[in-house]
C-alpha positions in Angstrom: 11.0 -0.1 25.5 8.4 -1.9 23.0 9.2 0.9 20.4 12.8 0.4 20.5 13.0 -3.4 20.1 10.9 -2.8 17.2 13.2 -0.2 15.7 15.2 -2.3 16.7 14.0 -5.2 14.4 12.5 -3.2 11.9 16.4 -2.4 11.2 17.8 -5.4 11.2 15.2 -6.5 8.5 15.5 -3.5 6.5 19.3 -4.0 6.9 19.2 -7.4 5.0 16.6 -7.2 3.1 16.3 -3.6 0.9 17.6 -3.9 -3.2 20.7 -6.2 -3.3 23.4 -3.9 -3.4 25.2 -6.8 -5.7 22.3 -5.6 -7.8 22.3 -2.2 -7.2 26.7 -2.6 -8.1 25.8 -4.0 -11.5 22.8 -1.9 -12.7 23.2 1.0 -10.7 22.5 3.5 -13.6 19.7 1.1 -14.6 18.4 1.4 -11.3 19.0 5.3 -11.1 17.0 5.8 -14.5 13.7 3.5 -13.5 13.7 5.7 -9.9 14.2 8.8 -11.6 11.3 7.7 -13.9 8.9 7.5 -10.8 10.3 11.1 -9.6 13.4 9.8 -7.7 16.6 11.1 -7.6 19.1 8.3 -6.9 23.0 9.5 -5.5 24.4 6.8 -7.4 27.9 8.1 -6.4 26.9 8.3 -2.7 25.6 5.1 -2.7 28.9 3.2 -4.3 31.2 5.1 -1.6 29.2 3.9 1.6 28.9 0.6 0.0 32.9 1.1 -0.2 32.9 2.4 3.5 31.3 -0.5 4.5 33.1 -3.2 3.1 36.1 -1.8 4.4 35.3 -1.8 7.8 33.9 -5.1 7.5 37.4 -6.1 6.5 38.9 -4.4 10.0 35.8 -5.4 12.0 37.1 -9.3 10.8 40.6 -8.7 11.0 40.4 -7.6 14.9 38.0 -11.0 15.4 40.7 -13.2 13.9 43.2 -11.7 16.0 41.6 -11.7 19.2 40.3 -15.7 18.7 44.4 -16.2 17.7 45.2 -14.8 21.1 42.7 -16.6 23.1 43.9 -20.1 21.3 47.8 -18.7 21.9 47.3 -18.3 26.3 48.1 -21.2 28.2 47.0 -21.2 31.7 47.1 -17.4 33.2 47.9 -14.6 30.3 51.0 -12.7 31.0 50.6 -9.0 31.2 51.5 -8.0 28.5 48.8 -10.7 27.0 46.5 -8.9 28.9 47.4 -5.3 27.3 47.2 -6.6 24.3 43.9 -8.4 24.6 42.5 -5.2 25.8 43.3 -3.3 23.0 41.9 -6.0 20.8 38.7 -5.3 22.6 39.0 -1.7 22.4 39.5 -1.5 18.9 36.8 -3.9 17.8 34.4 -2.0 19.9 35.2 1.0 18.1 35.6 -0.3 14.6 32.3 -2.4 15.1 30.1 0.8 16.3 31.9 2.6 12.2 31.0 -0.8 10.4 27.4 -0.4 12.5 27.1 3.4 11.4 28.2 2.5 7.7 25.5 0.0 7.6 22.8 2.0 8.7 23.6 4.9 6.4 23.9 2.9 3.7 20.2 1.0 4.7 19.0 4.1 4.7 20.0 5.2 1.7 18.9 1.9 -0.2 15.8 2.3 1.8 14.9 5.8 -0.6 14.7 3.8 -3.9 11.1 2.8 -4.9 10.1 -0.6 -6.5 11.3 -0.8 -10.0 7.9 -0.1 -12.6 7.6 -3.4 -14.8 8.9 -3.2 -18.1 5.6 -2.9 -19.5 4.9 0.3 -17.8 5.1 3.6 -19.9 7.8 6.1 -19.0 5.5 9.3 -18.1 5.7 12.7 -15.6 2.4 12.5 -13.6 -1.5 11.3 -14.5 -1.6 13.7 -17.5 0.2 10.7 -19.4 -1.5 8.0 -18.2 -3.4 5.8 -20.7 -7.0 4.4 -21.3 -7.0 0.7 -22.1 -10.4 -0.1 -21.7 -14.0 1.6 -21.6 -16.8 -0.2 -20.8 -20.7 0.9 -20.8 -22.7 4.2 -22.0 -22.8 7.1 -19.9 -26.4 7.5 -19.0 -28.0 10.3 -21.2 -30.9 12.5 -19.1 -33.8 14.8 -20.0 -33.2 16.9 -17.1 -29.9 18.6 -15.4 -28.1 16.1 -13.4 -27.6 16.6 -9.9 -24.4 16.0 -8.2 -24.3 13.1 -5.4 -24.4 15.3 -1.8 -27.1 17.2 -3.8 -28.9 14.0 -4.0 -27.7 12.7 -0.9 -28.8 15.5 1.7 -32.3 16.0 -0.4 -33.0 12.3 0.5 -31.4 12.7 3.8 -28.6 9.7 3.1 -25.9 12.2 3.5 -24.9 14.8 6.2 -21.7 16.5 5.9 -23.3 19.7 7.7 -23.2 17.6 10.7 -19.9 15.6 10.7 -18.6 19.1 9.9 -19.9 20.5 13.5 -18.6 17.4 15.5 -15.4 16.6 13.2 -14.4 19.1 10.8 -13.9 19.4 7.3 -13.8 16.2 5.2 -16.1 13.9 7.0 -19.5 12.8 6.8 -22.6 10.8 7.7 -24.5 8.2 6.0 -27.4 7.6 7.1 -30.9 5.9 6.2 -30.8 3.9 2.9 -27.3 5.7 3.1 -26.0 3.6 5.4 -27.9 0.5 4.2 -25.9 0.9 0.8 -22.9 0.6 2.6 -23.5 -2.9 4.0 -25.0 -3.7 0.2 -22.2 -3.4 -1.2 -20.3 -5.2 1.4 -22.1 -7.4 1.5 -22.1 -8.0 -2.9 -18.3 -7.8 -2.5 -18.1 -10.7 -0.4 -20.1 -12.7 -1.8 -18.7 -12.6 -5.0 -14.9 -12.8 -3.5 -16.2 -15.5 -1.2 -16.8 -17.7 -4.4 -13.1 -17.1 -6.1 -11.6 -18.2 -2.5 -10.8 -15.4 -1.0 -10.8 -15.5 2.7 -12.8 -12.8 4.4 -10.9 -11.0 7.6 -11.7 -7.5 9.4 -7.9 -6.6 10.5 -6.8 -3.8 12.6 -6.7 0.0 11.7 -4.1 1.1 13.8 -0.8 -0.8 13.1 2.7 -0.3 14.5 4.4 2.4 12.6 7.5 0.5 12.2 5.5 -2.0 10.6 3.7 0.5 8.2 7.1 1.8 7.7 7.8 -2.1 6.3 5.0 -1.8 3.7 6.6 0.8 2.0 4.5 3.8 1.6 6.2 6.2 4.6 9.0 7.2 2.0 9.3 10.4 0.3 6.3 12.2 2.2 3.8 9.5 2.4 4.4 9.5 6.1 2.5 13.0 5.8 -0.5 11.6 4.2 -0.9 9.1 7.5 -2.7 9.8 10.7 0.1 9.4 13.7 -0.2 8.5 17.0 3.3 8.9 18.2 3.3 8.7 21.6 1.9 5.2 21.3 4.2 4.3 17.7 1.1 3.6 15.9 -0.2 4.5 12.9 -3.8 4.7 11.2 -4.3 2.9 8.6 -4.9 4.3 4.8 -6.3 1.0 3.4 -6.7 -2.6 4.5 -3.8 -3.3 2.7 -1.7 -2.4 5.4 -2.8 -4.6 7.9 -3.6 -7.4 5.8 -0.1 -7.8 4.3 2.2 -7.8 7.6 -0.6 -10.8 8.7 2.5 -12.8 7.3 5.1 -10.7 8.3 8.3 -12.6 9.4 6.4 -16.3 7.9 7.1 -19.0 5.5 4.3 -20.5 4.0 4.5 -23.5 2.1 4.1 -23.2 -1.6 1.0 -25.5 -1.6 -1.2 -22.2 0.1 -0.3 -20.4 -2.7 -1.7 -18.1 -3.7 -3.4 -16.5 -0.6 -6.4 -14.8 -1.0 -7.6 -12.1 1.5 -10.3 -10.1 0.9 -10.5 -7.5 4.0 -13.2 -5.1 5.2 -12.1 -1.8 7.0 -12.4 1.8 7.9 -9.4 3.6 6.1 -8.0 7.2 7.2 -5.8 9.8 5.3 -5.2 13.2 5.5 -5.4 14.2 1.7 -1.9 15.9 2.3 -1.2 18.2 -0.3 -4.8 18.2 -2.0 -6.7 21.0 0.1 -9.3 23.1 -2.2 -9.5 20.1 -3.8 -12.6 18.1 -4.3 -13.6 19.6 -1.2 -17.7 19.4 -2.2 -19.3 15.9 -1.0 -17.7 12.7 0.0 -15.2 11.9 -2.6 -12.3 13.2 -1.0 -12.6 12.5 3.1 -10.6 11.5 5.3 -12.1 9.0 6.9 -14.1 6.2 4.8 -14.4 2.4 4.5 -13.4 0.0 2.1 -13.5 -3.9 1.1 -9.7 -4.7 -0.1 -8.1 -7.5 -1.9 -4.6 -8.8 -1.8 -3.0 -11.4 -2.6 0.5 -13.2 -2.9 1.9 -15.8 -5.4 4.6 -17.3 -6.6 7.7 -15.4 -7.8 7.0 -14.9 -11.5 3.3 -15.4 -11.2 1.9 -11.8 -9.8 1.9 -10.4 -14.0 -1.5 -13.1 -14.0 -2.7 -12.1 -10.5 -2.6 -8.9 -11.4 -4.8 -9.2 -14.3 -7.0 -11.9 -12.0 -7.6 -8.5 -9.5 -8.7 -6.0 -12.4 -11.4 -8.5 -13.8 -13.0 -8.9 -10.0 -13.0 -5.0 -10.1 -14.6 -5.2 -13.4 -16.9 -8.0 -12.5 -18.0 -5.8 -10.0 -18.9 -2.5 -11.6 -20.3 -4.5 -14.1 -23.1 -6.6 -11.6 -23.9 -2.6 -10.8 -24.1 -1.5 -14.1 -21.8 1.3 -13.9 -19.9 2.6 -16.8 -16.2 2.8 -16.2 -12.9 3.1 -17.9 -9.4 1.4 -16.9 -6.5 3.5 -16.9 -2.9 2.2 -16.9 -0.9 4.5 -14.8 2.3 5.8 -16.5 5.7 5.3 -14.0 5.3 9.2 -12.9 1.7 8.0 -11.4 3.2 5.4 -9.7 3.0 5.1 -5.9 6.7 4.1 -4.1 6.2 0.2 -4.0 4.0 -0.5 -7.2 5.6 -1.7 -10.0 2.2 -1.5 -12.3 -1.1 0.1 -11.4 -4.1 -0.4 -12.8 -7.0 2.1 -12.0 -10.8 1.6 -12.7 -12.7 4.8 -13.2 -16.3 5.2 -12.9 -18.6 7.9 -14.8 -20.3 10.6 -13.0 -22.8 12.2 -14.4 -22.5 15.2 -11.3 -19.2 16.1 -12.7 -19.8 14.8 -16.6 -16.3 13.1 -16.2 -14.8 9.4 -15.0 -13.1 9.4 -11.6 -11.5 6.7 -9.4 -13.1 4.5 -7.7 -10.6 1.4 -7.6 -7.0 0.6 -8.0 -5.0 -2.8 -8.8 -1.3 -3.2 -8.1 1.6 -5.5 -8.5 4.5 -4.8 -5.5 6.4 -7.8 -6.9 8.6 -8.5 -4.0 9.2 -4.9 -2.5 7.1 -5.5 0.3 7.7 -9.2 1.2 11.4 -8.7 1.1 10.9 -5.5 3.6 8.2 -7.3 5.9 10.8 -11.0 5.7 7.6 -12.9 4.1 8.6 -16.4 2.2 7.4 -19.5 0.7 9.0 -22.9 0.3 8.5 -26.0 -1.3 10.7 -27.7 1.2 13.9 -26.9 -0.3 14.2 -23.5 -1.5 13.1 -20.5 -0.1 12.0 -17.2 -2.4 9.9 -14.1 -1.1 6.3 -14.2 -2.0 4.9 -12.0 -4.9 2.1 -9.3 -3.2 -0.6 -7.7 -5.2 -3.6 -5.1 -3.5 -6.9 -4.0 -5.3 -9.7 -2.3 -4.2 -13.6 -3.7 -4.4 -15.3 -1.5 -3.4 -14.2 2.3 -1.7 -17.8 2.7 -0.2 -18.4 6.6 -0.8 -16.9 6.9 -4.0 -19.1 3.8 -5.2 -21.9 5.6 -4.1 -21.5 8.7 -5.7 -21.7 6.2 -8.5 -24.5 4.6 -7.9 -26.3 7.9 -6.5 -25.5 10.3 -9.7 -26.0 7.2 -12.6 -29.3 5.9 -11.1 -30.9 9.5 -11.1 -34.4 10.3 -11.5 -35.9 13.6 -12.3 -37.8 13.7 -9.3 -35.0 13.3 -7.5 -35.3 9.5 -6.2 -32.5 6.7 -6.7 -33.3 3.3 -8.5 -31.2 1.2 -6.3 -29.1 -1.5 -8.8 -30.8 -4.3 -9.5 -27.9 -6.7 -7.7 -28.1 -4.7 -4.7 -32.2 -4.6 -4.4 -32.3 -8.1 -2.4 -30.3 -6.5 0.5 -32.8 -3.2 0.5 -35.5 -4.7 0.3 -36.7 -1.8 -1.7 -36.1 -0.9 -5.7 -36.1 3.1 -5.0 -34.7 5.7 -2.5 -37.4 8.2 -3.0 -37.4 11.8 -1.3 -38.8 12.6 2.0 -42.2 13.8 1.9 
């Protein structure tokens, strides 16, 4: 029962609230093009002929609720019989016009539903990652007298990581961090809030298992996304792949007044995906699991005002790879790298040494109003109502910050110097081997 209401509401929302299709009339090859830019084939035609479907049962559906309020104002007393007839053929026929206008709508909703977020203007027009583009390095890559190890190299010799054992109790792609392991974790969780805590950010721990219809909202289910997720269908939940996803909907279906803007939320969870479509890929270590945790940031502003934000989010990810000392590069993502509802992405990629190349380790998006439109999510300034502007970027992703940390900081004997920034929370200034 509790999964069909939701449906239930989840279309009703999606119904009103997917691309204007005023908008969609008036730039539908403009729309087509920026979709087809991100890899998605838009029926332009198809769309335009259930838009025309609609409208025209819309026009019966309203024609058979005039007449049936004439009749009612028309009877006088007791209806004649043939009053009667006629009113229950009224009734008839707007039963079954209204379940075509109903079908109409929902087939045109879903089709509207299929177009991703427009990329920003700004945004070059590429295929895939192979075209995306370096703005910014920052740091040396450490230079070493000896062969550098690779992080679960480093990691089981100082007994801080175990896959051998997460792969006994929980398969492939899972792991264990343990001893000064562990205690990096919390470092760096700890490092991350701090330093969001002092830009006014306010700290939650949200759920990891949302409704599905509500992850469905967030926009990320289309197109095979859903594949990526860990299910649980018989109780219409879903795990989540970021904090993201539960920290959003927080305002699902709210107005907030203008004066909160913008909301800061800087969130701490575990995050799960099931690397669909990657197996045999970076398969060695912990940079590609499916389970790991992460401190997230997201924000919403005022329409207009997510282009700053956006910049705001990649300097906190740059302030923090820079209090560890890690050299990075930022990487603008071209529109055939970008996910569904982004409209620009920024990625931070750190060196490692293990693999003599940069990787990811953090991303920054603008949604612009995809998602707030999908999950009903305002502001007003006590006259005018607009949909919030949403924004996500990653901290920290704990493993892949310590692979980081664990293959930069390399000694030749095998120990860690721990960063500076993160030796107050240790204790200690070096992981060394077990003797």
């Amino acid at each position: 029962m509790e999964g069909s209401k939701c449906n239930k509401i989840y279309n009703k929302r999606t119904a009103a609230h997917m691309i204007d299709i005023k908008f969609f009339r008036e730039n539908a090859e403009q729309v087509a093009k920026a979709a087809l830019s991100k890899g998605v084939t838009v029926n332009v035609a198809e769309i335009l002929e259930l838009d025309k479907k609609r409208h025209e049962a819309q026009k019966i559906v309203q024609k058979l609720q005039e007449e049936r309020n004439t009749q009612a104002k028309e009877i006088k007393g007791k209806p004649a019989p043939e009053q009667i007839a006629k009113g229950k053929q009224i009734k008839e026929d707007l039963e079954k016009e209204s379940l075509h206008l109903e079908q109409a709508e929902k087939l045109l909703t879903e089709k509207l539903s299929l177009i991703p977020n427009l990329p920003k203007p700004d945004v070059k027009v590429g295929k895939n990652d192979t075209e995306n583009d370096v703005v910014k390095t920052w740091g040396e890559p450490p230079t070493f007298d000896f062969t550098p190890k690779d992080h679960l190299e480093l990691g089981e010799a100082l007994d801080i990581i175990d896959v051998k054992s997460a792969g006994k109790v929980s398969g492939a792609r899972f792991n264990y961090l343990k001893n000064e392991g562990a205690l990096l974790e919390f470092a760096l969780v700890q490092l991350a809030f701090n330093t969001l805590l002092q830009e006014g950010f306010t700290p939650v721990v949200p759920p990891v298992l949302i409704k599905t219809t509500t992850m469905k909202g967030m926009g990320y289910m289309e197109h095979g996304g859903s594949e990526d997720m860990f299910h649980l269908e018989k109780d219409g939940l879903t795990l989540v792949g970021t904090a993201e996803h539960s920290l959003v909907p927080m305002y699902m279906d709210t107005t907030v007044d203008k004066k909160q803007l913008p909301l800061k939320i800087a969130g701490f969870s575990t995050a799960f995906r099931r690397e669909a479509g990657s197996y045999g890929k970076d398969t060695r270590g912990i940079l590609r699991v499916h389970q790991f945790d992460k401190v997230e940031m997201v924000m919403m502003v005022e329409e207009g005002k997510d282009d700053e934000a956006h910049e705001y989010l990649l300097s906190l990810e740059e302030k923090l790879f820079q209090l560890l000392k890690i050299p990075y590069q930022v990487v603008k993502m071209c529109t055939g790298d970008l996910g569904f509802p982004t409209a620009r992405k920024y990625d931070i990629e750190a060196w490692m040494p293990g693999q003599n190349k940069y990787r990811e380790v953090t991303s920054a998006s603008t949604i612009t109003n995809f998602q707030s439109k999908r999950l009903n999510i305002k502001y007003t300034d006590g006259q005018e109502k607009k949909y919030v502007n949403v924004l996500n970027g990653t901290a920290f992703a704990i493993g892949r910050t310590l692979i980081a940390i664990l293959e930069n900081y390399q000694q030749k004997d095998g120990s860690i110097v721990i960063p500076e920034v993160l030796q107050k929370y240790l204790g200690k200034d070096t992981i060394s081997p077990k003797k």
